[in-house]
Structures are given as structure tokens and as C-alpha cells.
Biopython code that builds the backbone (N, CA, C, O; Angstrom):
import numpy as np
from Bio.PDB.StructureBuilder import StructureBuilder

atoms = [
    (1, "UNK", "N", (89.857, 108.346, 130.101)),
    (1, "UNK", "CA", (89.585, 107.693, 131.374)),
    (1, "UNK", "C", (88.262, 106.930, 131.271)),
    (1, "UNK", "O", (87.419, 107.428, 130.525)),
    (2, "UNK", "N", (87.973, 105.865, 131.872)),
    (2, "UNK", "CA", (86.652, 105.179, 131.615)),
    (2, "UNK", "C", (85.645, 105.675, 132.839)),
    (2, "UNK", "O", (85.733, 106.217, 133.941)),
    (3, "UNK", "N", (84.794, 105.227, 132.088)),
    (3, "UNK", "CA", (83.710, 106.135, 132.865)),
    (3, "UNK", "C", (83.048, 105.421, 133.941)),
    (3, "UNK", "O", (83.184, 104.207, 133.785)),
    (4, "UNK", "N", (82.348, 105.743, 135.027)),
    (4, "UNK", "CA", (81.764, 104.737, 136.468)),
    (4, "UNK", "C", (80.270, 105.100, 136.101)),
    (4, "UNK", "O", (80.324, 106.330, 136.132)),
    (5, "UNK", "N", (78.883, 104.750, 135.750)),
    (5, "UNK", "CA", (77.627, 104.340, 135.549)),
    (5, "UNK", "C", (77.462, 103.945, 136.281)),
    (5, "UNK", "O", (78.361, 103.210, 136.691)),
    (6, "UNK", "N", (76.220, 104.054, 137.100)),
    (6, "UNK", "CA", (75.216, 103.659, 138.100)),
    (6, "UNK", "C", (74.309, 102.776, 137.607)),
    (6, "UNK", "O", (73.774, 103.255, 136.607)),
    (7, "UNK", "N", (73.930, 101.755, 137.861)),
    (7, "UNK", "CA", (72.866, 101.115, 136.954)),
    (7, "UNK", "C", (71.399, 101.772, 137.845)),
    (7, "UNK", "O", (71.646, 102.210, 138.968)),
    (8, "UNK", "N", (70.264, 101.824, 137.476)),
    (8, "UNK", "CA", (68.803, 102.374, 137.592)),
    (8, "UNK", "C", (68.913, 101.283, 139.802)),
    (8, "UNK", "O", (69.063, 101.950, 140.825)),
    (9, "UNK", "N", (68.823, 100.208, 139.807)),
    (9, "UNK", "CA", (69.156, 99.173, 140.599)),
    (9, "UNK", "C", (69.840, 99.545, 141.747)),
    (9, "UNK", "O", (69.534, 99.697, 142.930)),
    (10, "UNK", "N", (71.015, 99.670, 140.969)),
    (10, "UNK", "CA", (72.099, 100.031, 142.062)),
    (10, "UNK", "C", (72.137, 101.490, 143.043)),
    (10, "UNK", "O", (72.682, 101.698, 144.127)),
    (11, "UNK", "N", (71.263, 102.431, 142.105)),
    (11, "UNK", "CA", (71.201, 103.834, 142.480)),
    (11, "UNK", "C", (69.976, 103.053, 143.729)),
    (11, "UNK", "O", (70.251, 102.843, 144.910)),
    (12, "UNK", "N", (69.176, 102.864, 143.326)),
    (12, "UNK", "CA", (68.001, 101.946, 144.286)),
    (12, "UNK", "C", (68.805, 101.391, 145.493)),
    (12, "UNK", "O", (68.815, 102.027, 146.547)),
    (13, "UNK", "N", (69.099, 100.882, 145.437)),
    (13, "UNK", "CA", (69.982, 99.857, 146.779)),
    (13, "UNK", "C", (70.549, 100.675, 147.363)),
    (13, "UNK", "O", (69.959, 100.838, 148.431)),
    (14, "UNK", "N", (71.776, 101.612, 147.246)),
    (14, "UNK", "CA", (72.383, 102.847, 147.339)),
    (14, "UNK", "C", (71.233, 103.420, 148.153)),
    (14, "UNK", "O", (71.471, 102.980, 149.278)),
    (15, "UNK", "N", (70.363, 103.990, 148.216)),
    (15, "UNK", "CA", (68.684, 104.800, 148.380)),
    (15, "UNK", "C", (68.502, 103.384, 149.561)),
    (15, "UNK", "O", (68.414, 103.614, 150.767)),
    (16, "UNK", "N", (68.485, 102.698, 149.295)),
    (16, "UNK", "CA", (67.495, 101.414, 150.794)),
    (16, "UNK", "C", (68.764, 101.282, 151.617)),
    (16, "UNK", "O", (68.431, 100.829, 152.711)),
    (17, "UNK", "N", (69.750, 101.432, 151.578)),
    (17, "UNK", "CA", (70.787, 100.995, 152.460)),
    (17, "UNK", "C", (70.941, 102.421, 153.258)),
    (17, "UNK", "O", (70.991, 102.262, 154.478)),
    (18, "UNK", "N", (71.042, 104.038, 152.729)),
    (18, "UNK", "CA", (71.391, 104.377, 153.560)),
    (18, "UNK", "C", (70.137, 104.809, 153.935)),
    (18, "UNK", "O", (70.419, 105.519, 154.900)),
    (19, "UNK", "N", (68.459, 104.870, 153.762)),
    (19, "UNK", "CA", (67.586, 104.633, 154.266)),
    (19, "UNK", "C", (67.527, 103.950, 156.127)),
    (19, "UNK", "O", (67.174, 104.355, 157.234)),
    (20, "UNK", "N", (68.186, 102.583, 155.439)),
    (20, "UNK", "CA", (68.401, 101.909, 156.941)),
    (20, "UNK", "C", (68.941, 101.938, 157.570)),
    (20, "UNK", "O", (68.567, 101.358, 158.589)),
    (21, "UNK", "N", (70.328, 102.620, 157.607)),
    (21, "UNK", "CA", (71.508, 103.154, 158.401)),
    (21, "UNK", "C", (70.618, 104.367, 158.893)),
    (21, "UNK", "O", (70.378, 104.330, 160.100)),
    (22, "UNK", "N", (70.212, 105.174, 158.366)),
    (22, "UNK", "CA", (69.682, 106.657, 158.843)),
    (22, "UNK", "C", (68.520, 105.971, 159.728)),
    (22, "UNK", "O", (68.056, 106.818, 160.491)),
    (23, "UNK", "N", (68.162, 105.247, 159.814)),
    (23, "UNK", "CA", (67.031, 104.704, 160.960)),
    (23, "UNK", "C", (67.558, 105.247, 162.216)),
    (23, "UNK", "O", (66.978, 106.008, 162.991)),
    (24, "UNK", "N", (69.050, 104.621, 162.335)),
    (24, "UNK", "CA", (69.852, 104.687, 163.958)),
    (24, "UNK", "C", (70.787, 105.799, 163.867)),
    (24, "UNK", "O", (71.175, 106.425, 164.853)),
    (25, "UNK", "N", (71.175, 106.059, 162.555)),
    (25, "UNK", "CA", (72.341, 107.080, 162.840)),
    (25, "UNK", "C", (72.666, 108.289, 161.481)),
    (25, "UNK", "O", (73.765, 108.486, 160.963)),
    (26, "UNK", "N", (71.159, 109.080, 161.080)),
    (26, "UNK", "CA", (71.580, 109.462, 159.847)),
    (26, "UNK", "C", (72.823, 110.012, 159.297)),
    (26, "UNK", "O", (72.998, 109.898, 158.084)),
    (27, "UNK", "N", (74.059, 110.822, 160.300)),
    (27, "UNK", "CA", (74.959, 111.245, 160.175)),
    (27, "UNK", "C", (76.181, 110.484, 159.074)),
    (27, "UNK", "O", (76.928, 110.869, 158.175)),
    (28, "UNK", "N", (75.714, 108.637, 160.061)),
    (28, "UNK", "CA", (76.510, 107.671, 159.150)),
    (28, "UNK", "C", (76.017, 106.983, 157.999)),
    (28, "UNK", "O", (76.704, 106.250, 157.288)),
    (29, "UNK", "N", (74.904, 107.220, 157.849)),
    (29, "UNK", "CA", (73.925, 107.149, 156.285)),
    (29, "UNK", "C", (74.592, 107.609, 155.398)),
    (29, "UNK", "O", (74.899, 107.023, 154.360)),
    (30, "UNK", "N", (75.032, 109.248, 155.867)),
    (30, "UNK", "CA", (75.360, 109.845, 154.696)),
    (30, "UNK", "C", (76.916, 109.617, 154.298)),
    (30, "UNK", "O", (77.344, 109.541, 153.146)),
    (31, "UNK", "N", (77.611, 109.533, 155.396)),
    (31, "UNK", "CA", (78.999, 109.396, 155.304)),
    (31, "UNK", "C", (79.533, 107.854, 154.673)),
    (31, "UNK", "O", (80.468, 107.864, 153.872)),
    (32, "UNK", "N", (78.841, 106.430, 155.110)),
    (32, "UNK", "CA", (78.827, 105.351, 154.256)),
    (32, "UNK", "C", (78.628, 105.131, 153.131)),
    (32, "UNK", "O", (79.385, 104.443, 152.446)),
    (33, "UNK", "N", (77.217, 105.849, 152.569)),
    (33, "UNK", "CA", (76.679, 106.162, 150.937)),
    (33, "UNK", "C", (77.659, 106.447, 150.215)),
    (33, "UNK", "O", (78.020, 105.802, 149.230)),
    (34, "UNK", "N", (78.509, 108.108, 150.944)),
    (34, "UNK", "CA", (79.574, 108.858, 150.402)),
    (34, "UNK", "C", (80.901, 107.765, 150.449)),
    (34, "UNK", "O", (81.579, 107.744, 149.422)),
    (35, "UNK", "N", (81.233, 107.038, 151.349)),
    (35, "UNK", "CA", (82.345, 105.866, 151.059)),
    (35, "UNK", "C", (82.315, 104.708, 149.996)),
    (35, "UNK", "O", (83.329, 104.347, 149.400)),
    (36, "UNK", "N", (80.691, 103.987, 149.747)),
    (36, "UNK", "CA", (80.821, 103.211, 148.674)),
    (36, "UNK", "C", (80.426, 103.270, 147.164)),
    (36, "UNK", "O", (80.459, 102.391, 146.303)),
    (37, "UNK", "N", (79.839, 105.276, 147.080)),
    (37, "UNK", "CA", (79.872, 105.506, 145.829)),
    (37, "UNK", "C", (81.639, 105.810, 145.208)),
    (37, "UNK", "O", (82.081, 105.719, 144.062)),
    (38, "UNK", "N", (82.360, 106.206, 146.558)),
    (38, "UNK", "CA", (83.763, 106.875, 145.953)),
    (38, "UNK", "C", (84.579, 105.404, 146.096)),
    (38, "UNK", "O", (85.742, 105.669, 145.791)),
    (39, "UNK", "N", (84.513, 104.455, 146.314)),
    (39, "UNK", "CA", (85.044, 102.981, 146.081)),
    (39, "UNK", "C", (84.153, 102.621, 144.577)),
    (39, "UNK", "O", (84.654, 101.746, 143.871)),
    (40, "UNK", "N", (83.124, 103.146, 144.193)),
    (40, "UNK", "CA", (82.617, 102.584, 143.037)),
    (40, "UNK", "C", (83.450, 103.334, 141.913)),
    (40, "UNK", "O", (83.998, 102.846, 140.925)),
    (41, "UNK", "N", (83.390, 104.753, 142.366)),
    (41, "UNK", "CA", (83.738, 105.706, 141.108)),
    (41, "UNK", "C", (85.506, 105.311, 141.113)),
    (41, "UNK", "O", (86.040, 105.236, 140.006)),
    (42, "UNK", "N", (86.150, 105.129, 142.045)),
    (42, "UNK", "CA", (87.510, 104.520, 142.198)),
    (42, "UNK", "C", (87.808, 103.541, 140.990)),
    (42, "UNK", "O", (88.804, 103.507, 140.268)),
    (43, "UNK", "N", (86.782, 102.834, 140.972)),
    (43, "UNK", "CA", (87.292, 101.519, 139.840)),
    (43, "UNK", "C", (87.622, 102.225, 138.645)),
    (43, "UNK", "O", (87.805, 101.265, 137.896)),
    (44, "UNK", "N", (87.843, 103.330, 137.887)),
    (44, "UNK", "CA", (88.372, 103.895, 136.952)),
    (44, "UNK", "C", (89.460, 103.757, 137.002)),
    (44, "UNK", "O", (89.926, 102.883, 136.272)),
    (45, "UNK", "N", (90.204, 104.380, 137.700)),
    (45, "UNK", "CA", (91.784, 103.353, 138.153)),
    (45, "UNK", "C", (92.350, 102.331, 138.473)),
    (45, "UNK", "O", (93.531, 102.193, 138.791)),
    (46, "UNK", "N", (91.085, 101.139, 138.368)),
    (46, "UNK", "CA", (92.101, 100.192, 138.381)),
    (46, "UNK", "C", (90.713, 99.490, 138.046)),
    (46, "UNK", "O", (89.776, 99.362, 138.834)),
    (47, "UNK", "N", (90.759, 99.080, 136.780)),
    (47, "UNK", "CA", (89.944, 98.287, 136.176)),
    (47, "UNK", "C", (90.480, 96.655, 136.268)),
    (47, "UNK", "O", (91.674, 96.398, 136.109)),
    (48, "UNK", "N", (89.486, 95.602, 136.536)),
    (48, "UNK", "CA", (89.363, 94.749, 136.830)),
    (48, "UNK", "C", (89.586, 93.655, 138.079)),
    (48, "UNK", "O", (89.619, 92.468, 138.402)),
    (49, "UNK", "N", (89.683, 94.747, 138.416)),
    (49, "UNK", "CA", (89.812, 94.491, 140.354)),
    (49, "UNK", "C", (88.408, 93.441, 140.447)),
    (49, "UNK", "O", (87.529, 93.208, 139.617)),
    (50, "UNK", "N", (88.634, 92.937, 141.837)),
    (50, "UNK", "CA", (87.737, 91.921, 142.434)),
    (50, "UNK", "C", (87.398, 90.855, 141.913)),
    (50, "UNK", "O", (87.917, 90.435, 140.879)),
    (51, "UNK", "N", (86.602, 90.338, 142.464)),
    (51, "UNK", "CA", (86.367, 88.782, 142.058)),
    (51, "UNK", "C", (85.114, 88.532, 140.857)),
    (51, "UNK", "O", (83.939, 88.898, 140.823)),
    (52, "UNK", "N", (86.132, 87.574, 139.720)),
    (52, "UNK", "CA", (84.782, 87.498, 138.712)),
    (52, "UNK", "C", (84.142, 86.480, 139.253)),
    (52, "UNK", "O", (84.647, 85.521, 139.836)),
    (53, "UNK", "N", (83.130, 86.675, 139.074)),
    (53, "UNK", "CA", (81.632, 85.877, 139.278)),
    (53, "UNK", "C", (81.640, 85.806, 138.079)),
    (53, "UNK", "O", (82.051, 86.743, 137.395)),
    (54, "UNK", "N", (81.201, 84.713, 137.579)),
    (54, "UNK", "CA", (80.459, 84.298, 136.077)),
    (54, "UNK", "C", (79.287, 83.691, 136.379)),
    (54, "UNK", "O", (78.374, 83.691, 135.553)),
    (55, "UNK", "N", (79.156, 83.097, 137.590)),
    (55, "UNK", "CA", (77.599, 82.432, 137.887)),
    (55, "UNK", "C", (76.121, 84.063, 138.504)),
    (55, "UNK", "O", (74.961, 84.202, 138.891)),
    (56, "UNK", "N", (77.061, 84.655, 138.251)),
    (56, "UNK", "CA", (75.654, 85.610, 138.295)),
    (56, "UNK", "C", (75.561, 86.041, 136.721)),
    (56, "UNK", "O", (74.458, 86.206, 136.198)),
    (57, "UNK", "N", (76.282, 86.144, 136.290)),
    (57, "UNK", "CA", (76.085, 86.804, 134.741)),
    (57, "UNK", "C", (77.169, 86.764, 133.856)),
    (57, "UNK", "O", (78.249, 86.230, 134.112)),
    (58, "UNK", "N", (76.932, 87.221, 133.017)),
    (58, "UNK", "CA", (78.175, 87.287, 132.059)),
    (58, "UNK", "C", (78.901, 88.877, 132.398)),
    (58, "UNK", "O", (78.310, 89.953, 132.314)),
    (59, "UNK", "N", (80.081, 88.701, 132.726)),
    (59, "UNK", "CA", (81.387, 89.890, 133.308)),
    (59, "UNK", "C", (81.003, 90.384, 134.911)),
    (59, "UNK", "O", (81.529, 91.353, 135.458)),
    (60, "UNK", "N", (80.133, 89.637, 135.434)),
    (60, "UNK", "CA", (80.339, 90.059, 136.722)),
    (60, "UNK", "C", (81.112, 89.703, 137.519)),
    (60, "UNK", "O", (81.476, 88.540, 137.697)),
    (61, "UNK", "N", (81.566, 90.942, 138.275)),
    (61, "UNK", "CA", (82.695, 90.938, 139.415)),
    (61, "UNK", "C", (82.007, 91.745, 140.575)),
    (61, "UNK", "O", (81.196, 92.672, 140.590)),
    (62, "UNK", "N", (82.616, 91.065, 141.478)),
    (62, "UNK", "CA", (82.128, 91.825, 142.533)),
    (62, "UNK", "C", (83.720, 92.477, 143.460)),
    (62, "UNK", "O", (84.849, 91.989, 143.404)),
    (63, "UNK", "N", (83.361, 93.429, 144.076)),
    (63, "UNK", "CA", (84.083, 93.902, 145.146)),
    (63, "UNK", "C", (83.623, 94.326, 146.532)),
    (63, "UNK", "O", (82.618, 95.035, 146.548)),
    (64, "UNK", "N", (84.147, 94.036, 147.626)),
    (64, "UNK", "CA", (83.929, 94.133, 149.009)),
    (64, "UNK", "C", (83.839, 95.726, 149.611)),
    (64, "UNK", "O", (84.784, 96.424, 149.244)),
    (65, "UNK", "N", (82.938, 96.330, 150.394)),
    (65, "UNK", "CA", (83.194, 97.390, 151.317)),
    (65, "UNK", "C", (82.742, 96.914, 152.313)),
    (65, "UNK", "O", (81.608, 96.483, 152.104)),
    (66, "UNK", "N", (83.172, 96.740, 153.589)),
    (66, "UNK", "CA", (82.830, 96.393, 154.720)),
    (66, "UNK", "C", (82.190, 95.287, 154.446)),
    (66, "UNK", "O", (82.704, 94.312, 153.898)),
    (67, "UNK", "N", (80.585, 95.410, 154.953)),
    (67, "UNK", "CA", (79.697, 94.096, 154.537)),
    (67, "UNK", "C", (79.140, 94.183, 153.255)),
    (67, "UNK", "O", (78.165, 93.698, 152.680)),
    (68, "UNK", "N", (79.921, 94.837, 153.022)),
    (68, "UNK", "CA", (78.317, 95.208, 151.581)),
    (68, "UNK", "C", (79.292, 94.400, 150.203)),
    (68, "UNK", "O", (80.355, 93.817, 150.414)),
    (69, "UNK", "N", (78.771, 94.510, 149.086)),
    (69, "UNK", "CA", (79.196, 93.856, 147.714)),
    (69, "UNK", "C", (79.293, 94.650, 146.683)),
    (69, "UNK", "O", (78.076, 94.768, 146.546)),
    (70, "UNK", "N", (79.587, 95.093, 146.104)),
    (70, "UNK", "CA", (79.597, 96.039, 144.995)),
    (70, "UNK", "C", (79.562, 95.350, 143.808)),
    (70, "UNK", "O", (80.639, 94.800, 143.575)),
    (71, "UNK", "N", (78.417, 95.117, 142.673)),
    (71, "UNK", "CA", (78.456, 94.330, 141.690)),
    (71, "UNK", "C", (78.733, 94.855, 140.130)),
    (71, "UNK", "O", (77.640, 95.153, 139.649)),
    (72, "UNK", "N", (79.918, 95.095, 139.075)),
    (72, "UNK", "CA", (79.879, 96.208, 138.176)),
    (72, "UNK", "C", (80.263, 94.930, 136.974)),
    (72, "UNK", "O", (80.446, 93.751, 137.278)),
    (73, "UNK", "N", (80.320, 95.432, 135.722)),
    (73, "UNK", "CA", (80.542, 94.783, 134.481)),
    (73, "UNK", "C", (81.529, 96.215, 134.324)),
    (73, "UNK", "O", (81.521, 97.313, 134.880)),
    (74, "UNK", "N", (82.241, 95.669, 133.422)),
    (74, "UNK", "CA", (83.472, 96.284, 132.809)),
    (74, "UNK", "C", (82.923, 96.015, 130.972)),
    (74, "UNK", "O", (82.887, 94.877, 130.504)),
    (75, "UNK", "N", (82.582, 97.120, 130.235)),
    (75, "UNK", "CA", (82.727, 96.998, 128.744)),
    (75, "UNK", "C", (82.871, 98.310, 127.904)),
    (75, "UNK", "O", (82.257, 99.352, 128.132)),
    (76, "UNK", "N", (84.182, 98.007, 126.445)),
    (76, "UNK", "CA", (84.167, 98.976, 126.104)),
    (76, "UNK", "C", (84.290, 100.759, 126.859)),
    (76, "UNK", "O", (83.553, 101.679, 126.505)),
    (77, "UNK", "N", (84.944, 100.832, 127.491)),
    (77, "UNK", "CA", (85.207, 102.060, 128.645)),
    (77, "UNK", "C", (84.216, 102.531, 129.355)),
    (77, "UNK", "O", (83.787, 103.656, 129.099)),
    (78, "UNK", "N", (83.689, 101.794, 130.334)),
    (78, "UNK", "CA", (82.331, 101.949, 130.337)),
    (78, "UNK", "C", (82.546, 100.878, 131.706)),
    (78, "UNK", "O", (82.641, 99.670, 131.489)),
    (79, "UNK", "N", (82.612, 101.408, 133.095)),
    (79, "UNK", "CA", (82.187, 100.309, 134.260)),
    (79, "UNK", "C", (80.569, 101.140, 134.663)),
    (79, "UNK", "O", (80.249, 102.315, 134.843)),
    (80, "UNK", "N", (79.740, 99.670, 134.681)),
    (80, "UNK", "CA", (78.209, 100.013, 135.043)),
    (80, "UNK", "C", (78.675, 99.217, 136.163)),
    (80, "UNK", "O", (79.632, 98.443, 136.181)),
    (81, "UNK", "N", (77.643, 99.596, 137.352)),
    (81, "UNK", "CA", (77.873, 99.405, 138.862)),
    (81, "UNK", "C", (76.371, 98.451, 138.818)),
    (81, "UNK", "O", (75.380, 99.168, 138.957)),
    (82, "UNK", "N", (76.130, 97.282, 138.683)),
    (82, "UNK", "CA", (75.117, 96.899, 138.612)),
    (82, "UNK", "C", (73.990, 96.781, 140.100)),
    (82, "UNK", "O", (72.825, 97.150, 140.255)),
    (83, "UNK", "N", (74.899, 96.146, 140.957)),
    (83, "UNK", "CA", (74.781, 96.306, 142.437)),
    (83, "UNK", "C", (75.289, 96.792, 143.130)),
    (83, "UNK", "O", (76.446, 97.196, 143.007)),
    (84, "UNK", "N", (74.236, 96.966, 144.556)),
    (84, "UNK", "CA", (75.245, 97.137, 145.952)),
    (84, "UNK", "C", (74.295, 96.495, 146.639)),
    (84, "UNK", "O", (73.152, 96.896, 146.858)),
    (85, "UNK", "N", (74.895, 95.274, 147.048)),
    (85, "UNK", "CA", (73.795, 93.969, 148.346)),
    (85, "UNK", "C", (74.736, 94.317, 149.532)),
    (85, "UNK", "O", (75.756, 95.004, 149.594)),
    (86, "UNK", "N", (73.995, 93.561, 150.508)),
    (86, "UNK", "CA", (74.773, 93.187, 152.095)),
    (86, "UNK", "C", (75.201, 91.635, 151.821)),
    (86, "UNK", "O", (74.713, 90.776, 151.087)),
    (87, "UNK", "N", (75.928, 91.634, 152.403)),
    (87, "UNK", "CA", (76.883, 90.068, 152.267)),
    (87, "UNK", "C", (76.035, 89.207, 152.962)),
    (87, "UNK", "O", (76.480, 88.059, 152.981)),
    (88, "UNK", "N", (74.964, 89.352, 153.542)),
    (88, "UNK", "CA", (74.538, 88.331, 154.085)),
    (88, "UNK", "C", (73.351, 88.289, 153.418)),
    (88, "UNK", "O", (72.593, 87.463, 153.926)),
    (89, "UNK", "N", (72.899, 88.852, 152.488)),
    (89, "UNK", "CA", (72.042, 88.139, 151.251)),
    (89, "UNK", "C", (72.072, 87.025, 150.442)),
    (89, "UNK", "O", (73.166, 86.574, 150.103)),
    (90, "UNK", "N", (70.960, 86.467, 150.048)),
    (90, "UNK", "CA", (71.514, 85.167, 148.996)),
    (90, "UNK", "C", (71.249, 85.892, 147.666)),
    (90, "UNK", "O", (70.260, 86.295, 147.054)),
    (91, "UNK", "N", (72.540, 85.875, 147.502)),
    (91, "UNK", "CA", (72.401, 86.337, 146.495)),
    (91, "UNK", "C", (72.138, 85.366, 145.015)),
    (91, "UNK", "O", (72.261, 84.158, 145.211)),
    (92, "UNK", "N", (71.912, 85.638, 144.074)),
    (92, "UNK", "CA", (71.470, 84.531, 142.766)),
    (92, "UNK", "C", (71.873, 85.560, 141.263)),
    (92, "UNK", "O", (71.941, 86.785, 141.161)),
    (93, "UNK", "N", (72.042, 84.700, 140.449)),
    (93, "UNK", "CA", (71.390, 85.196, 138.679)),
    (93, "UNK", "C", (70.219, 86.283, 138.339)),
    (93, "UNK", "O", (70.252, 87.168, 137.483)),
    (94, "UNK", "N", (68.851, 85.857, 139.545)),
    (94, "UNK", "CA", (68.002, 86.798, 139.337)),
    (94, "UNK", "C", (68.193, 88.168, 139.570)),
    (94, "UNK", "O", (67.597, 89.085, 139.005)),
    (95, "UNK", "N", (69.051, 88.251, 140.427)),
    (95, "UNK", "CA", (69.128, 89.620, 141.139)),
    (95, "UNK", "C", (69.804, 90.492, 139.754)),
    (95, "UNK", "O", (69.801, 91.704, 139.966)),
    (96, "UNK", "N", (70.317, 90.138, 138.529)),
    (96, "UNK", "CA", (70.781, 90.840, 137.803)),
    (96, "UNK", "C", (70.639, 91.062, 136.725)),
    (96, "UNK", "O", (70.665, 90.051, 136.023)),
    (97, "UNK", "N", (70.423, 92.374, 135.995)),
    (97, "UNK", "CA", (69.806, 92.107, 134.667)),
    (97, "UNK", "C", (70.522, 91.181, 133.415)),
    (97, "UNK", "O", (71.661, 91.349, 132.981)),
    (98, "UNK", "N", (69.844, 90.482, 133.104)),
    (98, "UNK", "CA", (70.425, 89.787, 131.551)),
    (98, "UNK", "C", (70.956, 90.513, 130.632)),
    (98, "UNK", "O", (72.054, 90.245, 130.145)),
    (99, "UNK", "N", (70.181, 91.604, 130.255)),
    (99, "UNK", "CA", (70.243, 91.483, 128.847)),
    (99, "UNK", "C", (71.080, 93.016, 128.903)),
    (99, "UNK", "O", (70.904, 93.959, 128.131)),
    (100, "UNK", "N", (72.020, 92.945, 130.040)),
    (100, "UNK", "CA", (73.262, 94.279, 129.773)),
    (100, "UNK", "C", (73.831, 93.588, 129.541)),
    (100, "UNK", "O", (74.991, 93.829, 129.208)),
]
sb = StructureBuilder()
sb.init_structure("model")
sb.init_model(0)
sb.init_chain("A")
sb.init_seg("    ")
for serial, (resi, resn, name, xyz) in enumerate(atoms, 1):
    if name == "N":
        sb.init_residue(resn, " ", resi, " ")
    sb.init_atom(name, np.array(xyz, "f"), 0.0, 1.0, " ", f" {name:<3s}", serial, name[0])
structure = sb.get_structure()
């Protein structure tokens, strides 16, 4: 089975998002966190889902939860979760590491 990796980043974002949800409602902090790590760890079953992006990097795809983005590379059995943004970010190239 291939494996779901957190990138250092993504665990970060993960950490500021439900940070800011728990501002108004920690109950749903925890229960959202718990919905878009188990949509991340999901992609083991069905590898290559969502949309490739090539203008952020080389093998990026992204996938949708609600508002948010989920950003992972697929290599060698091995999905790294590079991001998790809000859709109403601008997002760019910088936001992602190169040299994975």
C-alpha cells in the first residue's frame, strides 16, 4: 500500500488552520483537522486523483476539501502532502519546496 507523508509545512498549516477555527469554535477545530488529515491519508486508495498543477512545481496536484486545497506529489510509493492553503489565497511556485 503506498504510504501518506506529511511534509514539515503542511503539518504547519494543519497547526494555523485549526488554530483559527478554535478561535470561534474549538470543538470544530478538532473535528475539521480530523476530516482533512483522513481525505489526505485517503489518497492511498486512489492515487492520482485531483488536479495536476505543473505551474506550482513539478507533480503537483491539488485536491479540494471544502475551502481549503490539499497540495501532495505522488513518487515511487510515497504520497507527501506538501500543502494545506484556503482557496482564497494566492497561491504561487514560492509557496512550495523545489528541491522535493
Amino acid at each position: 500500500m503506498i504510504r501518506v507523508v506529511f511534509s514539515n509545512q503542511a503539518d504547519a498549516d494543519l497547526e494555523e488552520i485549526g488554530d483559527f477555527i478554535a478561535k470561534d469554535n474549538p470543538a470544530r477545530a478538532l473535528s475539521f483537522i480530523g476530516e482533512l488529515k483522513s481525505k489526505c491519508l485517503r489518497l492511498n486508495r486512489a492515487t492520482g486523483i485531483g488536479a495536476a498543477r505543473p505551474e506550482l512545481g513539478q507533480g503537483i496536484r491539488m485536491l479540494a476539501h471544502e475551502r481549503y486545497l490539499v497540495f501532495y506529489r505522488e513518487k515511487e510509493g510515497l504520497i507527501r502532502i506538501e500543502r494545506v492553503m484556503h482557496g482564497a489565497r494566492d497561491i504561487g511556485v514560492d509557496d512550495f519546496d523545489a528541491s522535493v
